[in-house]
FILOBA-909665 format. One line per 10 residues: number of its first residue (from 1); for each residue x, y, z of C-alpha. Coordinates in Angstrom, 2 decimals, padded with zeros to 5 digits. Layout:
% residues N
NUM) X Y Z ~ ... .
//
This chain:
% residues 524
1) 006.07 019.29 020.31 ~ 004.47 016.26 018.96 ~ 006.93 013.34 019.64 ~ 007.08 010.88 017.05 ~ 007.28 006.99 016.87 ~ 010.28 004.67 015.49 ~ 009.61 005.04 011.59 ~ 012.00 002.73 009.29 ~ 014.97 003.09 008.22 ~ 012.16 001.74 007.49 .
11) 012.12 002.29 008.56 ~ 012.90 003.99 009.46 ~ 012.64 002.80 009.47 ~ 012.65 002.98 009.14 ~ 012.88 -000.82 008.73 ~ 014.27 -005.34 009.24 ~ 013.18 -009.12 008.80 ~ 013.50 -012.73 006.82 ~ 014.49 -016.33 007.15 ~ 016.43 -019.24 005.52 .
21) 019.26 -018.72 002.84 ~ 020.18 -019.56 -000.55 ~ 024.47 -019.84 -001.24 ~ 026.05 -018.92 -003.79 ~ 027.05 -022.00 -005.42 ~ 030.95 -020.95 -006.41 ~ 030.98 -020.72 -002.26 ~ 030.99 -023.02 000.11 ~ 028.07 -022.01 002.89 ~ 029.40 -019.23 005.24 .
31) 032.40 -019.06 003.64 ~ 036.06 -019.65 005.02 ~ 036.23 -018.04 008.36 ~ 039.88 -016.47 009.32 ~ 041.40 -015.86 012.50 ~ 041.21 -012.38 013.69 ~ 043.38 -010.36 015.83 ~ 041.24 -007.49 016.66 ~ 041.16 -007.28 020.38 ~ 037.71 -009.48 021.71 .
41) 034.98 -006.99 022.53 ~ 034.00 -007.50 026.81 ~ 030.91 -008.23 027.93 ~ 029.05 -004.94 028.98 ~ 026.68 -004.98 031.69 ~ 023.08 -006.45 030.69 ~ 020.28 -004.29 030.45 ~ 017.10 -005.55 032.08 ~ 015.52 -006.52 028.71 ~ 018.83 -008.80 027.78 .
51) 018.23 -011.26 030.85 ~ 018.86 -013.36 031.65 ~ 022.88 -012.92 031.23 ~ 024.48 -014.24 028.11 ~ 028.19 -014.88 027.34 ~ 030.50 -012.53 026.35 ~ 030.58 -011.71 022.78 ~ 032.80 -012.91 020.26 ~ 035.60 -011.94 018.64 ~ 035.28 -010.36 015.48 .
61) 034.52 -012.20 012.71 ~ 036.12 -011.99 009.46 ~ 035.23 -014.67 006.36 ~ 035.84 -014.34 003.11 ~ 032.95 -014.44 -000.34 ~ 032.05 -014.01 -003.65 ~ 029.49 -013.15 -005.87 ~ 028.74 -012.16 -009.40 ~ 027.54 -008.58 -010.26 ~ 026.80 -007.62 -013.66 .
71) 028.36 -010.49 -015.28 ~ 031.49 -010.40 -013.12 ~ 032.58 -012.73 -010.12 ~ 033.70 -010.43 -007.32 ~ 035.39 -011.61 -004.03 ~ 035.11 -010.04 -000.70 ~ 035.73 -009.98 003.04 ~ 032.93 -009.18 005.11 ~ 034.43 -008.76 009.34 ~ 031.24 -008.88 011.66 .
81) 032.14 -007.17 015.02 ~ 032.33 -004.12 017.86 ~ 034.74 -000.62 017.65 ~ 035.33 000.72 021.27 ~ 034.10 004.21 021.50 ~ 036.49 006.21 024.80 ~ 035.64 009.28 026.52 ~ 038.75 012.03 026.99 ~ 039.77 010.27 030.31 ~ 040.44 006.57 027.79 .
91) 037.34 004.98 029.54 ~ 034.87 002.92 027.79 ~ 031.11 004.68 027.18 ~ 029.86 002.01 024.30 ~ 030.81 -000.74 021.88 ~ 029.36 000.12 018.49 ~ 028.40 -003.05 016.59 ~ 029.01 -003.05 012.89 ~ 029.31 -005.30 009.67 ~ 031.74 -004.13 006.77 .
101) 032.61 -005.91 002.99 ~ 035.15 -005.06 001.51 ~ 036.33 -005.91 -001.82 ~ 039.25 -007.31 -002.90 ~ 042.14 -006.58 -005.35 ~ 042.76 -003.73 -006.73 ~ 045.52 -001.67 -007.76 ~ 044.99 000.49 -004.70 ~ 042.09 -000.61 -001.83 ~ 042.50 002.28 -000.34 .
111) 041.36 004.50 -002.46 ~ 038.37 002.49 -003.60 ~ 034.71 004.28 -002.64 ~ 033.82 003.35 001.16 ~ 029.74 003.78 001.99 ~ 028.83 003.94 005.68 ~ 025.34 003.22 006.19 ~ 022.29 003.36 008.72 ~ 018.65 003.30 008.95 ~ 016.38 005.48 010.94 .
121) 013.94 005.12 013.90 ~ 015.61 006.84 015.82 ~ 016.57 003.79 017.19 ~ 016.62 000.91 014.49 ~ 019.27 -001.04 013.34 ~ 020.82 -001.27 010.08 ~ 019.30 -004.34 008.61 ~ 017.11 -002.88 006.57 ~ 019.28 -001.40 003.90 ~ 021.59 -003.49 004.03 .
131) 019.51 -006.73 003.23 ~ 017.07 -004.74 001.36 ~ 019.45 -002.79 -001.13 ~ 022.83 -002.40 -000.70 ~ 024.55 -005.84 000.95 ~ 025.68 -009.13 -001.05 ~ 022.33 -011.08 000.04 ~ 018.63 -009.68 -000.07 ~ 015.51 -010.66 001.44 ~ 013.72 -012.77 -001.07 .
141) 009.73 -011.50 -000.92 ~ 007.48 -011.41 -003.97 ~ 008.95 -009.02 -006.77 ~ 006.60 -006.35 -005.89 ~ 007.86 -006.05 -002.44 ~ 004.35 -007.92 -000.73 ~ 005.27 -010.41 002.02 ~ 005.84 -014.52 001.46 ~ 004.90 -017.31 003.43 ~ 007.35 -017.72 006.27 .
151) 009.99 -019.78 006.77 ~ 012.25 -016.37 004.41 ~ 015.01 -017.19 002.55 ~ 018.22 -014.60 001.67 ~ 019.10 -014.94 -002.01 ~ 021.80 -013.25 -003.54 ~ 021.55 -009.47 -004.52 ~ 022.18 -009.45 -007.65 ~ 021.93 -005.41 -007.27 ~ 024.35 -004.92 -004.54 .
161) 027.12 -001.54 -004.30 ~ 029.60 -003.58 -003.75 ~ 030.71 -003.39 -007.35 ~ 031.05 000.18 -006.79 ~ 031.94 000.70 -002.82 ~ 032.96 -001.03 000.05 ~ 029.89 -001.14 002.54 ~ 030.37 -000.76 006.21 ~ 026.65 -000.89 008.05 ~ 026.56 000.75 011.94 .
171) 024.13 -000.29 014.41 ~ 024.03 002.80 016.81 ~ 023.96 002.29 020.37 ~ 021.16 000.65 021.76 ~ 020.10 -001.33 018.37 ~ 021.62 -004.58 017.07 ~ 024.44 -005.23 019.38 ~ 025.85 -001.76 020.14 ~ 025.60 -000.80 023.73 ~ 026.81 001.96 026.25 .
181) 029.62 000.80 028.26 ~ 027.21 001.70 031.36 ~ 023.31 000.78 030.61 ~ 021.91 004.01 033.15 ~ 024.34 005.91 030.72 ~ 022.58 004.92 027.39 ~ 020.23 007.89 027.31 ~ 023.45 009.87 026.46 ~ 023.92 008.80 023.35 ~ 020.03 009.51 022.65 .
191) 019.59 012.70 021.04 ~ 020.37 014.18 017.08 ~ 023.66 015.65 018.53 ~ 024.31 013.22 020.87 ~ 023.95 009.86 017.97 ~ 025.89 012.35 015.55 ~ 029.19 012.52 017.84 ~ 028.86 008.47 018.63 ~ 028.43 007.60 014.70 ~ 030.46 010.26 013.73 .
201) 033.56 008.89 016.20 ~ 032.54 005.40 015.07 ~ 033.47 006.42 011.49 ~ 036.96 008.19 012.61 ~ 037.90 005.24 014.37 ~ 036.79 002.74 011.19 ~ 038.68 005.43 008.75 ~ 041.87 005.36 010.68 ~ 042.20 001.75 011.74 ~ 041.51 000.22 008.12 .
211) 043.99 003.29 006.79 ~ 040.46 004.57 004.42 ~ 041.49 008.74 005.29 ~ 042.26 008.33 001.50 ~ 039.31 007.13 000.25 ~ 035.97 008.87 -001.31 ~ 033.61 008.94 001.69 ~ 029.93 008.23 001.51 ~ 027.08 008.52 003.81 ~ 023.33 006.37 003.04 .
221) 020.74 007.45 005.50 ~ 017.39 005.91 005.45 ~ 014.12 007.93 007.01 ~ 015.42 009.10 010.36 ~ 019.24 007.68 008.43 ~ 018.57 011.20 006.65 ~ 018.27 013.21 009.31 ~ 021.66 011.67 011.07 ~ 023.33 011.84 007.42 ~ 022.72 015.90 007.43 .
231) 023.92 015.99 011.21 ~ 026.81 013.81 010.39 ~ 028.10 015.87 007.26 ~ 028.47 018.74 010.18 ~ 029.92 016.57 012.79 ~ 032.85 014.84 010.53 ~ 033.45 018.31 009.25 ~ 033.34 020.24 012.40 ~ 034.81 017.54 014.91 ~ 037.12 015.43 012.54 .
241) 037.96 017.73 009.55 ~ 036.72 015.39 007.43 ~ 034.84 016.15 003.94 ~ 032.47 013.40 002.43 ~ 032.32 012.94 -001.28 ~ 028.28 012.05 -001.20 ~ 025.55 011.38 000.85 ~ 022.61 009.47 -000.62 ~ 018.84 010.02 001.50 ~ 016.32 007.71 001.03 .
251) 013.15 008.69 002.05 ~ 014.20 011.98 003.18 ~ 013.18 013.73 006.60 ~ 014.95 017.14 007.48 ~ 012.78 019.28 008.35 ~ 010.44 017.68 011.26 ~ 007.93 020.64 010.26 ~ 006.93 018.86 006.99 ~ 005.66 015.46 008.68 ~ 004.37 016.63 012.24 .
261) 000.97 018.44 011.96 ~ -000.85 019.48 014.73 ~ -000.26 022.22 017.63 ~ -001.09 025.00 014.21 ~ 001.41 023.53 011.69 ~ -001.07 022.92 008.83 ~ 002.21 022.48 006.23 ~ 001.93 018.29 006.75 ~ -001.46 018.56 005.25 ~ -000.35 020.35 002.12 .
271) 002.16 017.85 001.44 ~ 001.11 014.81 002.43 ~ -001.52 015.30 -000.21 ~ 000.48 014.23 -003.68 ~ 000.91 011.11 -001.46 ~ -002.91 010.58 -000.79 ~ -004.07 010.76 -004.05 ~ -001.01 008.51 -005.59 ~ -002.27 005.90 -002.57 ~ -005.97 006.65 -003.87 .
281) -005.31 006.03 -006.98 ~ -003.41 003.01 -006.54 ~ -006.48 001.55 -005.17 ~ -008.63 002.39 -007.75 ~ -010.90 005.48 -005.20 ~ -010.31 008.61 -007.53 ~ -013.22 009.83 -009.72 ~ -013.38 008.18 -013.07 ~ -011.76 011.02 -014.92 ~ -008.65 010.96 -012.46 .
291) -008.34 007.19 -012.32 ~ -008.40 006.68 -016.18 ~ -004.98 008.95 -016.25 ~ -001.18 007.97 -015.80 ~ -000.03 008.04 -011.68 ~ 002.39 011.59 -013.48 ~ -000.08 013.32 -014.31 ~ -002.65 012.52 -010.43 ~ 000.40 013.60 -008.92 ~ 000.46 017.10 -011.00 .
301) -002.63 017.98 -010.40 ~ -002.02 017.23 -006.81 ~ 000.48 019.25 -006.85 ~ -000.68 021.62 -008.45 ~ -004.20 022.31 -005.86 ~ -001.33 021.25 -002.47 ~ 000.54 024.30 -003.40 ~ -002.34 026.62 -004.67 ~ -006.09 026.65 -003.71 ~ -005.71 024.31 -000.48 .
311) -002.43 026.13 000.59 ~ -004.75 029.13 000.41 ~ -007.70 027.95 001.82 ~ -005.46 026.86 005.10 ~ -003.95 029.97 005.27 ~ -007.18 031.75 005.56 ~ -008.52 029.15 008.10 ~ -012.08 030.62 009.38 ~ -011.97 033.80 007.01 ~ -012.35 031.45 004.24 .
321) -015.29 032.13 002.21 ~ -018.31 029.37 002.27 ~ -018.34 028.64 -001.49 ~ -014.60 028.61 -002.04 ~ -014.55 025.97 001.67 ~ -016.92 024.28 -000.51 ~ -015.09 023.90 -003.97 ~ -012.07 022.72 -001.79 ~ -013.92 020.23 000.34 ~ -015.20 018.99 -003.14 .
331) -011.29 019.04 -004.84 ~ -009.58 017.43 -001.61 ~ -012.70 014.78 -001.51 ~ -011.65 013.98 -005.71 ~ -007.77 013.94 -005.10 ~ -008.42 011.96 -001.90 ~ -010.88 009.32 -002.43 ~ -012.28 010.15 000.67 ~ -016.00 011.23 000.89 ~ -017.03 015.31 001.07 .
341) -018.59 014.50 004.28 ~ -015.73 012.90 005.93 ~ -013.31 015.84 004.42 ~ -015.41 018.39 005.55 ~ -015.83 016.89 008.64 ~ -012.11 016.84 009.37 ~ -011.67 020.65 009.05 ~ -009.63 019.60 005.33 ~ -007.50 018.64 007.23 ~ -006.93 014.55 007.13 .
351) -004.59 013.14 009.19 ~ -002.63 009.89 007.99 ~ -003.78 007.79 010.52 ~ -007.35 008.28 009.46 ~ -006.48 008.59 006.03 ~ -005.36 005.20 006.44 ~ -008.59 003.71 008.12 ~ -010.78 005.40 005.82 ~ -010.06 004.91 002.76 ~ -010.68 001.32 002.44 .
361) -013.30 001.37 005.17 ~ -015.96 -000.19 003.21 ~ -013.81 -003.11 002.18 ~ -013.16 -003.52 006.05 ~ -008.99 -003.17 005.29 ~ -006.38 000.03 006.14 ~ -003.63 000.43 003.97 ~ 000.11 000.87 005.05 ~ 001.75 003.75 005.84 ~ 005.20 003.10 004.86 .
371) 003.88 001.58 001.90 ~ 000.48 002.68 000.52 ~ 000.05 -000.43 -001.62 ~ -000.09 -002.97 001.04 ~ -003.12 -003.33 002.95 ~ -004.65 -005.52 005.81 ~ -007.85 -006.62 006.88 ~ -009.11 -004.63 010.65 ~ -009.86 -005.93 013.69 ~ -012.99 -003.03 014.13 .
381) -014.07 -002.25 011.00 ~ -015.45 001.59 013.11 ~ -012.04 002.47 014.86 ~ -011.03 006.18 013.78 ~ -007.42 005.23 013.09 ~ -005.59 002.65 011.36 ~ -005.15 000.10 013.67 ~ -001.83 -001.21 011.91 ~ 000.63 -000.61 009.24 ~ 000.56 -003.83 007.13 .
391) 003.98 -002.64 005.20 ~ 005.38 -003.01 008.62 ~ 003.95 -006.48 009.26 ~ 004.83 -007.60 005.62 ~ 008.34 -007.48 006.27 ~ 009.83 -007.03 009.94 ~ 009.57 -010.97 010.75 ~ 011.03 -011.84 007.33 ~ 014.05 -009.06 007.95 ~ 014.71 -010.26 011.47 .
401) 014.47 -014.02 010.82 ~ 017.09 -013.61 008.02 ~ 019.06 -011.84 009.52 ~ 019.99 -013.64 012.95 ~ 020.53 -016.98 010.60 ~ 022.52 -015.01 008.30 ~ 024.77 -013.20 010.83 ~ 025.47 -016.93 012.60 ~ 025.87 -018.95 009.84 ~ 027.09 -017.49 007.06 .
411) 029.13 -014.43 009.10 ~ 030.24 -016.65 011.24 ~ 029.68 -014.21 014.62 ~ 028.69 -015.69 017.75 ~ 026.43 -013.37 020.68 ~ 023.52 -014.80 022.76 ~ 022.29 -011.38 023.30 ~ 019.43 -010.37 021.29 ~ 019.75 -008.34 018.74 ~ 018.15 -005.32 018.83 .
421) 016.08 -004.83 015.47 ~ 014.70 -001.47 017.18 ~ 015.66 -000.42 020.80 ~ 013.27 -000.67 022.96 ~ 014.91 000.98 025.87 ~ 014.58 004.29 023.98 ~ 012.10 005.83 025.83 ~ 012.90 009.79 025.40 ~ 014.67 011.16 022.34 ~ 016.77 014.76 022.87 .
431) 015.05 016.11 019.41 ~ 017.81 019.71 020.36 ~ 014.51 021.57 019.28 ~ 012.69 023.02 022.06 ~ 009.77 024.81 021.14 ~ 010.49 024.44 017.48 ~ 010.87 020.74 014.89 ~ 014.08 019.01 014.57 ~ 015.36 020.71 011.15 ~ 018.90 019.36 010.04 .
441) 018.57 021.38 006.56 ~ 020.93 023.82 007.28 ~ 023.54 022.27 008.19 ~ 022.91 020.10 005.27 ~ 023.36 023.43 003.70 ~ 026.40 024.78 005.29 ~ 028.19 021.45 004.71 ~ 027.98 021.94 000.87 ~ 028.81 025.51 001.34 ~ 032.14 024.37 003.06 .
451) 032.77 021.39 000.86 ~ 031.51 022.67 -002.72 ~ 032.23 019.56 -003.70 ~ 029.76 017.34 -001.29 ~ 027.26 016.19 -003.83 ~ 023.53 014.60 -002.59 ~ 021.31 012.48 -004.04 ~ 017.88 011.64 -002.59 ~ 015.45 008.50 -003.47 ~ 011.87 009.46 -003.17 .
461) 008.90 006.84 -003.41 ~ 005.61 007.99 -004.33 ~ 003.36 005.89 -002.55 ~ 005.51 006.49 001.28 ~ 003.41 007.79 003.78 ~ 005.97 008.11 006.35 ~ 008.26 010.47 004.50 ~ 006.19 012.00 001.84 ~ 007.69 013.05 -001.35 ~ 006.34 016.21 -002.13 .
471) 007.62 017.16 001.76 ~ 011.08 016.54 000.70 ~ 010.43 018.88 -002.43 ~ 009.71 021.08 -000.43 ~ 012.84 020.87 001.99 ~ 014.95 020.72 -001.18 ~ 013.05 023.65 -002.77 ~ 014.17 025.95 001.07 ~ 017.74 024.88 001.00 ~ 019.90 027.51 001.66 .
481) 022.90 026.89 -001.01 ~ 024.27 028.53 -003.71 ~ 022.20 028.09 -007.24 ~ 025.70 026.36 -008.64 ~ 025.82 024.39 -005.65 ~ 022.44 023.11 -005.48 ~ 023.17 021.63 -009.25 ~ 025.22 019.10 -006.66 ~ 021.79 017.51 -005.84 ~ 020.07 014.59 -007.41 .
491) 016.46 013.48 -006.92 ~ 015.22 010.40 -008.33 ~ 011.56 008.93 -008.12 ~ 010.57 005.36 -007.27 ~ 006.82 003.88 -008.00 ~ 006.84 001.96 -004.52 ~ 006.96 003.55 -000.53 ~ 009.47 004.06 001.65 ~ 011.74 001.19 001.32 ~ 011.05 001.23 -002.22 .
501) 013.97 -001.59 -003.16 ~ 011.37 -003.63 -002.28 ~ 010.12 -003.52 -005.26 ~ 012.11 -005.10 -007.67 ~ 012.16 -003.09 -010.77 ~ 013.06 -000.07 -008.38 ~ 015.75 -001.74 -006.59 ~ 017.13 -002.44 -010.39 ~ 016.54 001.29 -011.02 ~ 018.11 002.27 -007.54 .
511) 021.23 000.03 -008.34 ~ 021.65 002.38 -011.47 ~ 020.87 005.74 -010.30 ~ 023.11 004.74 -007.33 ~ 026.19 003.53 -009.08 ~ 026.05 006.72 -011.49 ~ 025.51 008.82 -008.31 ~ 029.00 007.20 -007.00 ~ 030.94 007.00 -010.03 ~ 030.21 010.74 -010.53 .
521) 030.91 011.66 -006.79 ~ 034.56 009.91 -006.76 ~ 035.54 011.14 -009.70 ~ 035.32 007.43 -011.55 .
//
């Protein structure tokens, strides 16, 4: 099986980066730090990419904020610091590194909405959403999501969740500052089911020590976050008896079979192509007659030829007939922006990568792949495949810049050790799939079967080429459940990529379909 590369929380995440700050004036800078008595977190043994040896981390961190969300000043704690994960026998196997807000007042804080959230990869830390959507601060960038000049600058998010739920971001082991106990034992926490049991045990222990068994339970998953929010639903269920009141998925992957072509799995091609032509058309390549029309209406018609004649024509694969090959080499070539040549050339059957290098070709650039907007001038203006993804490049810097100031100064928590944006000592991934994609849908499914209450809600952007759209249609469209329960889930659609909050009017719009998502879930 084709093995795939860290994608972003997004990036993946898929996805992290950005430098500099800008305080909230009502507070002073880094706010007031308080003593903690959590018990100090030792210093595990370095793995070779850490040395030379740093000091032992600090203790946690806990300070205390404010900011103003939708006209009202809000006060928080955030705590920056490490949960002890034990095996049956009370020994060590990892630290798990984490940063929670929580706000306060109330009549009862314990029953107040509590949102654990990750990114994807596998294998990338938590930054993404948290200074891209969800957290107090954001990534300042230009309001359509494109890249600024460095040195970054936070600013503060004016669209945060923390009106709504307390926010507790996980780094899983091997990202950010989470690490086995052992380093030669880090590959076990490397696989869906084996990062399902650590998060998942992570969460118990965060649930019981801050007394939150009470409280409506979330899950936020970003790109391979998805695909460990479906596993998790199973895991807290299964392992820990415990029933979640929502999961939100942004930029949705559940079914590996919808993004991995290759080996005879021709389903990527069908729908990746709503994707293409939205990226096409974004770019001004589409015919005249497609261009002049509203992105809705591309995307129908995209649709609409994915699911019919080019389903059909891969189906029949060499028995299809020469003039109908023809009039769908002619239809992919429109909804593409790609030449006939170069379509029929590939079989019909374009792969991202050179869908990515070709479609700008003659202005020398490739576009991005976790955004389709962005683009970036090549290196060799004849390589096959996109020799970058400029959405990465716009914003992994300006994430990880940010961030390590931000985590310092204003949180207050003290590591030399770097922190791991993605972990690099993930070298093998235990997919639990042999001879068949990684497909998490049904126990997506059998979780809302238990718990007919569990209620989803999934952000889609148009223009992501990492986790297409129209593929997590599909997934949704093959989901085992009940018709009355599959009223429980929400899709929304964004007019950016795969870290769509990017872009500022969706992050406003994201903010809102959010809140409403969480205010219905709880019961508010």
């Amino acid at each position: 099986m084709q093995r795939p590369t860290l994608c972003l929380a997004l990036f993946v995440l898929v996805l992290s980066g950005s430098a500099g700050l800008s305080q909230d004036k009502a507070q002073p800078k880094g706010g007031t730090k308080k003593a903690d008595k959590a018990e100090k977190s030792p210093a595990d043994k370095e793995a070779a990419e850490d040395k030379p040896a740093a000091k032992a981390p600090a203790q946690n961190s806990v300070t205390d904020h404010s900011i103003t969300l939708n006209g009202k000043k809000i006060d928080y704690t955030a705590t920056a610091g490490t949960l002890i994960l034990k095996n049956e026998k009370e020994e060590k196997t990892a630290e798990i590194f984490y940063i929670a807000y929580t706000k306060k007042g109330g009549p009862d804080a314990t029953k107040r909405p509590l949102t654990f959230s990750f990114n994807g990869g596998p294998g990338s830390c938590s930054v993404w959403l948290h200074l891209g959507l969800l957290g107090p601060k954001r990534v300042k960038l230009e309001d359509n999501g494109f890249a600024v000049a460095p040195p970054y600058e936070l600013v503060d998010n004016e669209f945060s969740l923390l009106d709504e739920t307390d926010l507790v971001f996980i780094d899983p082991v091997g990202t950010g500052f989470s690490r086995a106990a052992k380093p030669e034992d880090a590959k076990d926490f490397y696989g869906l089911k084996e990062d399902a049991k650590s998060v998942g045990e992570f969460i118990r222990l965060y649930v019981t020590k801050q007394s939150r068994w009470t409280s409506p339970k979330f899950l936020i998953g970003e790109s391979y976050g998805t695909t460990r929010a479906a596993a998790l639903s199973g895991e807290l269920l299964g392992t820990h008896q415990m029933n979640l009141n929502g999961i939100m998925l942004v930029s949705t992957v559940l079914n590996f079979q919808t993004i991995w072509g290759g080996g005879g799995n021709d389903l990527p091609h069908i729908l990746y192509l709503p994707s293409y032509a939205a990226t096409a058309w974004y770019h001004k390549k589409l015919s005249p007659d497609l261009q002049a029309k509203p992105l809705a209406e591309v995307l129908k018609e995209a649709e609409t030829f994915a699911s019919g004649d080019y389903n059909q024509a891969l189906l029949l694969g060499n028995d299809l007939p020469e003039l109908q090959r023809k009039a769908v080499v002619k239809q992919l070539s429109r909804l593409m922006g790609l030449s006939e040549a170069f379509v029929d050339a590939s079989n019909l059957r374009v792969p991202l990568a050179k869908f990515n290098a070709e479609l700008l070709r003659d202005e020398r650039k490739v576009v991005g792949r976790f955004d389709g907007r962005y683009t970036s001038p090549v290196q060799d203006p004849l390589s096959a495949y996109a020799e970058r993804d400029p959405s990465a490049d716009a914003i992994f810097s300006a994430y990880a810049s940010t961030f390590n100031h931000y985590l310092r100064n204003d949180l207050k928590f003290e590591d030399d050790r770097p922190y791991h944006i993605f972990a690099n000592s993930i070298r093998e991934w235990n997919w639990d799939a042999e001879n068949k994609f990684a497909n998490v849908a049904d126990i997506l499914a059998d979780s809302m079967t238990s718990n007919p209450f569990l209620k989803v809600h999934v952000s889609n952007g148009f223009y992501d080429l990492a986790t297409p759209y129209f593929a997590t249609r599909y997934t949704f469209n093959h989901l085992q459940v009940a018709p009355e329960l599959a009223k429980n889930i929400t899709q929304d659609d964004y007019t950016a990529g795969h870290m769509m909050y990017l872009n500022l009017p969706d992050l406003k719009k994201q903010k809102t379909d959010l809140a409403k998502f969480i205010r219905a879930s709880s019961g508010k």
